[in-house]
C-alpha atoms as a printed R data frame, in Angstrom:
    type eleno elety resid chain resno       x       y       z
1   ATOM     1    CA   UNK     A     1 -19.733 -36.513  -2.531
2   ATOM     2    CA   UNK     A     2 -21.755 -33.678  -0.549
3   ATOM     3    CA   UNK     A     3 -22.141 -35.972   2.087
4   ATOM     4    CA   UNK     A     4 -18.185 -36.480   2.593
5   ATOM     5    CA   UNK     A     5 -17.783 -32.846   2.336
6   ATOM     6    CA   UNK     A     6 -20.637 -32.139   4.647
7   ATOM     7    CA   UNK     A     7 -18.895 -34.990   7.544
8   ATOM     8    CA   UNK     A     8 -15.718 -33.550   6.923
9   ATOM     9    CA   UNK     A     9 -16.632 -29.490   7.339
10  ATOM    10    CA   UNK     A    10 -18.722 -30.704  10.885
11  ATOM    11    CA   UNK     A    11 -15.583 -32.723  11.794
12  ATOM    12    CA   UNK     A    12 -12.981 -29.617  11.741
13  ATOM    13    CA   UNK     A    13 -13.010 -27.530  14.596
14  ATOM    14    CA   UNK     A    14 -13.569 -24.043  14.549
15  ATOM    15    CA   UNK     A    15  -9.998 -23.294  16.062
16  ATOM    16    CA   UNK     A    16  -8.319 -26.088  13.509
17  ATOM    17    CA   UNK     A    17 -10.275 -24.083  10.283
18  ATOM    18    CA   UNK     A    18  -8.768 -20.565  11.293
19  ATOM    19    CA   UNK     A    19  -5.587 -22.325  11.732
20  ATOM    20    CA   UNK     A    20  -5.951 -23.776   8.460
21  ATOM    21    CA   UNK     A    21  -6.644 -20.661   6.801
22  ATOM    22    CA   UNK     A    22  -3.614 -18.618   8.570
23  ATOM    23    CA   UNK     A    23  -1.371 -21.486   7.523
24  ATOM    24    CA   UNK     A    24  -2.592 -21.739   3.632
25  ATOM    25    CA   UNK     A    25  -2.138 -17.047   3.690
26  ATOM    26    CA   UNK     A    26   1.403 -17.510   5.147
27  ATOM    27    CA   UNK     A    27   2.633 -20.327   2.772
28  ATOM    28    CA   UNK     A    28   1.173 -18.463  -0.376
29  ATOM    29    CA   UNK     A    29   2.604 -15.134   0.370
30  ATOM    30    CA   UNK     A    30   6.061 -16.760   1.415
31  ATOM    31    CA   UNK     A    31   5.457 -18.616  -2.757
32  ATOM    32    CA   UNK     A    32   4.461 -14.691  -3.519
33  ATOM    33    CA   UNK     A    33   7.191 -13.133  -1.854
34  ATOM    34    CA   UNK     A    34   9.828 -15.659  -3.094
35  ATOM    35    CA   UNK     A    35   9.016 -15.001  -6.835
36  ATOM    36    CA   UNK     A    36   8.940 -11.279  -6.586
37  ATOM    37    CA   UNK     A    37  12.332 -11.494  -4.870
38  ATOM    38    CA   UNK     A    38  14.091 -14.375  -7.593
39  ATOM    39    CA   UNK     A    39  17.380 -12.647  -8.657
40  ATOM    40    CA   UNK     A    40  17.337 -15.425 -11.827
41  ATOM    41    CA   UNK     A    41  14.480 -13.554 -13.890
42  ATOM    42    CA   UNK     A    42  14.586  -9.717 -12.721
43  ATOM    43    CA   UNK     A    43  14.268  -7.139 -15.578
44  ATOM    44    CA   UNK     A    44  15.102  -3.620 -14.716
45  ATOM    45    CA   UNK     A    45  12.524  -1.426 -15.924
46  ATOM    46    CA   UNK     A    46  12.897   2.466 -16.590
47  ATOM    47    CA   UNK     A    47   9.863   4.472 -17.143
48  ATOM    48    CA   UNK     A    48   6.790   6.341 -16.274
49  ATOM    49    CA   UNK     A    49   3.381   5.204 -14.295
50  ATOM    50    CA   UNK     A    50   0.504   5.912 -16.285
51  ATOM    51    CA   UNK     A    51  -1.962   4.810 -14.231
52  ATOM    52    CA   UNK     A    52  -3.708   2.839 -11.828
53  ATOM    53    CA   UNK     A    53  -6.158  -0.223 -12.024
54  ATOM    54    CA   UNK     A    54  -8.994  -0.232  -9.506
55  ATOM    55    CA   UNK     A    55  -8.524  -3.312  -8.075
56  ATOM    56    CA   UNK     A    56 -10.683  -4.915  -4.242
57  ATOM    57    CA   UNK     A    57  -9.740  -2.561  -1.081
58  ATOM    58    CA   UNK     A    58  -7.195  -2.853   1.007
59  ATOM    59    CA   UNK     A    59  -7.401  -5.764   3.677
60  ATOM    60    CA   UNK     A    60  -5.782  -6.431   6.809
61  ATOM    61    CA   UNK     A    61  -6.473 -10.091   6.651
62  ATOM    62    CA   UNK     A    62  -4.222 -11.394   4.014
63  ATOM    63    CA   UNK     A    63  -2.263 -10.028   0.833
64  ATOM    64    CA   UNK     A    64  -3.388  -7.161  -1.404
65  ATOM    65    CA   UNK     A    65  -3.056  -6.857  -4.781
66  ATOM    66    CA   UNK     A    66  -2.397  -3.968  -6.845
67  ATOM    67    CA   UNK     A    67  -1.755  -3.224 -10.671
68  ATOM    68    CA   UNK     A    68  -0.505  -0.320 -12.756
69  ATOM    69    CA   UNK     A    69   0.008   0.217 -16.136
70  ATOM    70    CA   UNK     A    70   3.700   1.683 -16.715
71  ATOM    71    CA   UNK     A    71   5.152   2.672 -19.732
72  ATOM    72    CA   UNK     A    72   8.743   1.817 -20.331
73  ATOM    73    CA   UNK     A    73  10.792   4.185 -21.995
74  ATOM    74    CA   UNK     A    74  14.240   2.116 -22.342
75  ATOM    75    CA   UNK     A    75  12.852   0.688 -25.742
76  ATOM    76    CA   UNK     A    76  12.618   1.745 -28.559
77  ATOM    77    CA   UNK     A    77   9.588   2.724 -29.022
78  ATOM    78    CA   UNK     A    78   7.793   2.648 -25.720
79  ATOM    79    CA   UNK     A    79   5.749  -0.078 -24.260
80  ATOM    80    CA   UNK     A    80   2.901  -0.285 -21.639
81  ATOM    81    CA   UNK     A    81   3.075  -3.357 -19.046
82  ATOM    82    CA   UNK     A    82   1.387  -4.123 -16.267
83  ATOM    83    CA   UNK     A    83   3.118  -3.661 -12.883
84  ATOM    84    CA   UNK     A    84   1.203  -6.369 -10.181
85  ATOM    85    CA   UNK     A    85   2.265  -5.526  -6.476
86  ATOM    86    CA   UNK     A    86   1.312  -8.231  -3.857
87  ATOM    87    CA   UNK     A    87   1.841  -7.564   0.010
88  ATOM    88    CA   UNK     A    88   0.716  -6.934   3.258
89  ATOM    89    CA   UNK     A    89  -1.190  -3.844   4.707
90  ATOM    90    CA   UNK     A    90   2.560  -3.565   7.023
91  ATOM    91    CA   UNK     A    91   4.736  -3.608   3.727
92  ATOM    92    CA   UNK     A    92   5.608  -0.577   1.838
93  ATOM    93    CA   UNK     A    93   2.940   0.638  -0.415
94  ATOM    94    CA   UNK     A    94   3.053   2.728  -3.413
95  ATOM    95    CA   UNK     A    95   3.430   6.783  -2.461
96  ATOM    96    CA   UNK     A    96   0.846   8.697  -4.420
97  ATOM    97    CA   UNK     A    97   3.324  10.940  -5.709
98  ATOM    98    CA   UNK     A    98   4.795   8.417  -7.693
99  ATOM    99    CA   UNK     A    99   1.918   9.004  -9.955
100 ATOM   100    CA   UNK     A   100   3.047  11.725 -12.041
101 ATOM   101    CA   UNK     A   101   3.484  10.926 -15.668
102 ATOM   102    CA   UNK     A   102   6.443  13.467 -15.932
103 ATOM   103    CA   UNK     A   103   8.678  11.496 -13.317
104 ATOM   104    CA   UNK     A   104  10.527   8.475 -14.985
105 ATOM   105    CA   UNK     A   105  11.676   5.995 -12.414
106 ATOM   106    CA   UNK     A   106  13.979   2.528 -12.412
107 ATOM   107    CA   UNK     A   107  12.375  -0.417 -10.908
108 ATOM   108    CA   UNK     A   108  13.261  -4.260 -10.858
109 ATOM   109    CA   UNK     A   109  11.144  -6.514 -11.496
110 ATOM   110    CA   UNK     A   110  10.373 -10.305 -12.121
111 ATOM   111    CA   UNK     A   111   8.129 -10.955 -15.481
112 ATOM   112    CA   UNK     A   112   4.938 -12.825 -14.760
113 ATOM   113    CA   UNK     A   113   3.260 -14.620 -18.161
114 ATOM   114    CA   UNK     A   114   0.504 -15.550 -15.680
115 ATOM   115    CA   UNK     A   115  -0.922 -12.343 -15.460
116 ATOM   116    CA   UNK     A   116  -0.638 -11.121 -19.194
117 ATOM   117    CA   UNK     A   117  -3.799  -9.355 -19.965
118 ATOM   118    CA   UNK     A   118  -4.944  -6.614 -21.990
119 ATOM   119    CA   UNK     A   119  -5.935  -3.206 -21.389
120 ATOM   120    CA   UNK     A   120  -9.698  -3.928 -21.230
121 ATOM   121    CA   UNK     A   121  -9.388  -7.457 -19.286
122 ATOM   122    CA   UNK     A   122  -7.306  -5.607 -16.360
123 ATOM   123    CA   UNK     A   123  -9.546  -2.547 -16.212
124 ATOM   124    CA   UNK     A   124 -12.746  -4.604 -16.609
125 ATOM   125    CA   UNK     A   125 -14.921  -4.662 -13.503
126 ATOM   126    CA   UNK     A   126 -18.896  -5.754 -13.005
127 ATOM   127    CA   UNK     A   127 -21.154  -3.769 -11.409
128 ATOM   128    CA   UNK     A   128 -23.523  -6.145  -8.979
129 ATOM   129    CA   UNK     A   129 -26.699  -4.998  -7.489
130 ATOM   130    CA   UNK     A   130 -27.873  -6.077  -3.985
131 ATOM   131    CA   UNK     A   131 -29.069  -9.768  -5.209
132 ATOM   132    CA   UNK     A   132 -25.377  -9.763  -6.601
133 ATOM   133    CA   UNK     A   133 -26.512  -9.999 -10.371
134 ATOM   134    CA   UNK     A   134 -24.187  -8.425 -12.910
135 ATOM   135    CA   UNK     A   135 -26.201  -5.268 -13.927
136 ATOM   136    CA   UNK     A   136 -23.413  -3.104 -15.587
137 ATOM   137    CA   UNK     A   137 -19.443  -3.035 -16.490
138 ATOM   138    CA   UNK     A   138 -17.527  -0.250 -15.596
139 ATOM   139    CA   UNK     A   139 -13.795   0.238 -16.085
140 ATOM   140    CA   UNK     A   140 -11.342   1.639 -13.523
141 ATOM   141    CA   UNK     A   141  -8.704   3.177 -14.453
142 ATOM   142    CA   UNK     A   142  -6.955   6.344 -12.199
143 ATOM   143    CA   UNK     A   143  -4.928   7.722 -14.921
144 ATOM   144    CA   UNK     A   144  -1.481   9.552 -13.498
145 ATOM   145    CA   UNK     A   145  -1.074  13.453 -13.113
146 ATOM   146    CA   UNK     A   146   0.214  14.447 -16.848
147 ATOM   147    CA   UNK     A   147  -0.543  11.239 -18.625
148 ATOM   148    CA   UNK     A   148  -2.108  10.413 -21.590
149 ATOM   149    CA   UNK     A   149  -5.151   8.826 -22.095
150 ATOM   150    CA   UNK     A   150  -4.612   5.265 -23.330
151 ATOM   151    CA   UNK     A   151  -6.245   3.803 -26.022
152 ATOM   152    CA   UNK     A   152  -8.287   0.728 -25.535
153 ATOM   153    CA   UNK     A   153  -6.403  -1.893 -27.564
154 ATOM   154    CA   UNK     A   154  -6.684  -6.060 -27.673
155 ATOM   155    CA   UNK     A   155  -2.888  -6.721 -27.480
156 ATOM   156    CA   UNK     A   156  -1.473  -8.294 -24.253
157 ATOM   157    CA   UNK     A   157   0.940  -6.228 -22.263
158 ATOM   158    CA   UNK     A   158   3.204  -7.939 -20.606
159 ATOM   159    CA   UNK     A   159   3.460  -8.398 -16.380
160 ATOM   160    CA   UNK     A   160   5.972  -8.116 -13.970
161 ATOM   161    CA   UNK     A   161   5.556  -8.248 -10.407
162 ATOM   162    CA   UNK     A   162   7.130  -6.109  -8.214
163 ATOM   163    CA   UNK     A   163   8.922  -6.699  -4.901
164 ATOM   164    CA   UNK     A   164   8.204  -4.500  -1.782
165 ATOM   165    CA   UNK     A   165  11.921  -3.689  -2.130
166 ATOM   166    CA   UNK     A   166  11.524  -2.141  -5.014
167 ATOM   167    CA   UNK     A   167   8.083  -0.092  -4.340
168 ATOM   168    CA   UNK     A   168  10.306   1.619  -1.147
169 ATOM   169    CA   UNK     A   169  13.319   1.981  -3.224
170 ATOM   170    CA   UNK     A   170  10.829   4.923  -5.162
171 ATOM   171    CA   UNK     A   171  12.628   8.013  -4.890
């Protein structure tokens, strides 16, 4: 099996690997983009950002992703989801004055059951030393202007991704 792998890798060109690669980026972020834009499944969400999720820096190389915890305020009693953005460096990202827990915005977005996690799974992150063993967890959170401190808690919150239409429709 290594063998196969090993002829094939030394059979691919350089130039036919990159073109590979930019081929595989565009067709998942044209899947990405299409199911952040469905009109069949879109929710419209009103309510606050109360924080966000450290999450890998920004590239210039692919997509970026990006998730928030928002609490909605159209139920009845309110409910904290998390909001996953996916895009490119060029698209619209989120202002940093949206973060203010005393602003309440609308948003549409598409629900997303494949990113369902809870507070402590999204926030989770290992801290690697410079032979890249796990010596530590940390969790990153940025917690909104305002907002209150969440409680750590095992039940899922829900997804939704957002669109880059609705991240510049912010006002």
């Amino acid at each position: 099996m290594k063998k196969e792998i090993f002829r094939f890798a030394t059979w691919i060109s350089p130039n036919t690997a990159i073109l590979i690669c930019i081929v595989s980026q565009v067709c998942s972020s044209v899947a990405l983009g299409a199911s952040a834009n469905s009109t069949e499944a879109q929710a419209s969400l009103t309510g606050r950002f109360v924080a966000q999720v450290d999450g890998p820096a920004l590239t210039s190389f692919g997509w970026n992703r990006q998730s928030y915890i928002f609490q909605i305020t159209s139920h009845p009693e309110p409910q904290f989801v998390i909001l996953r953005y996916t895009f490119f460096l060029y698209e619209p990202q989120m202002p940093r004055w949206a973060f203010d827990y005393f602003r309440v915005y609308s948003l549409h977005a598409v629900r997303n059951d494949q990113c369902t996690q809870t507070l402590e799974e999204i926030a989770k992150r290992f801290v690697l030393d410079t032979k890249g063993r796990i010596i530590g967890i940390r969790y990153g959170i940025n917690y909104s202007k305002n907002a209150p401190l969440l409680s750590s808690s095992n039940t899922p919150m829900a997804c939704y991704a957002l669109s880059s239409q609705s991240v510049s429709s912010l006002r």
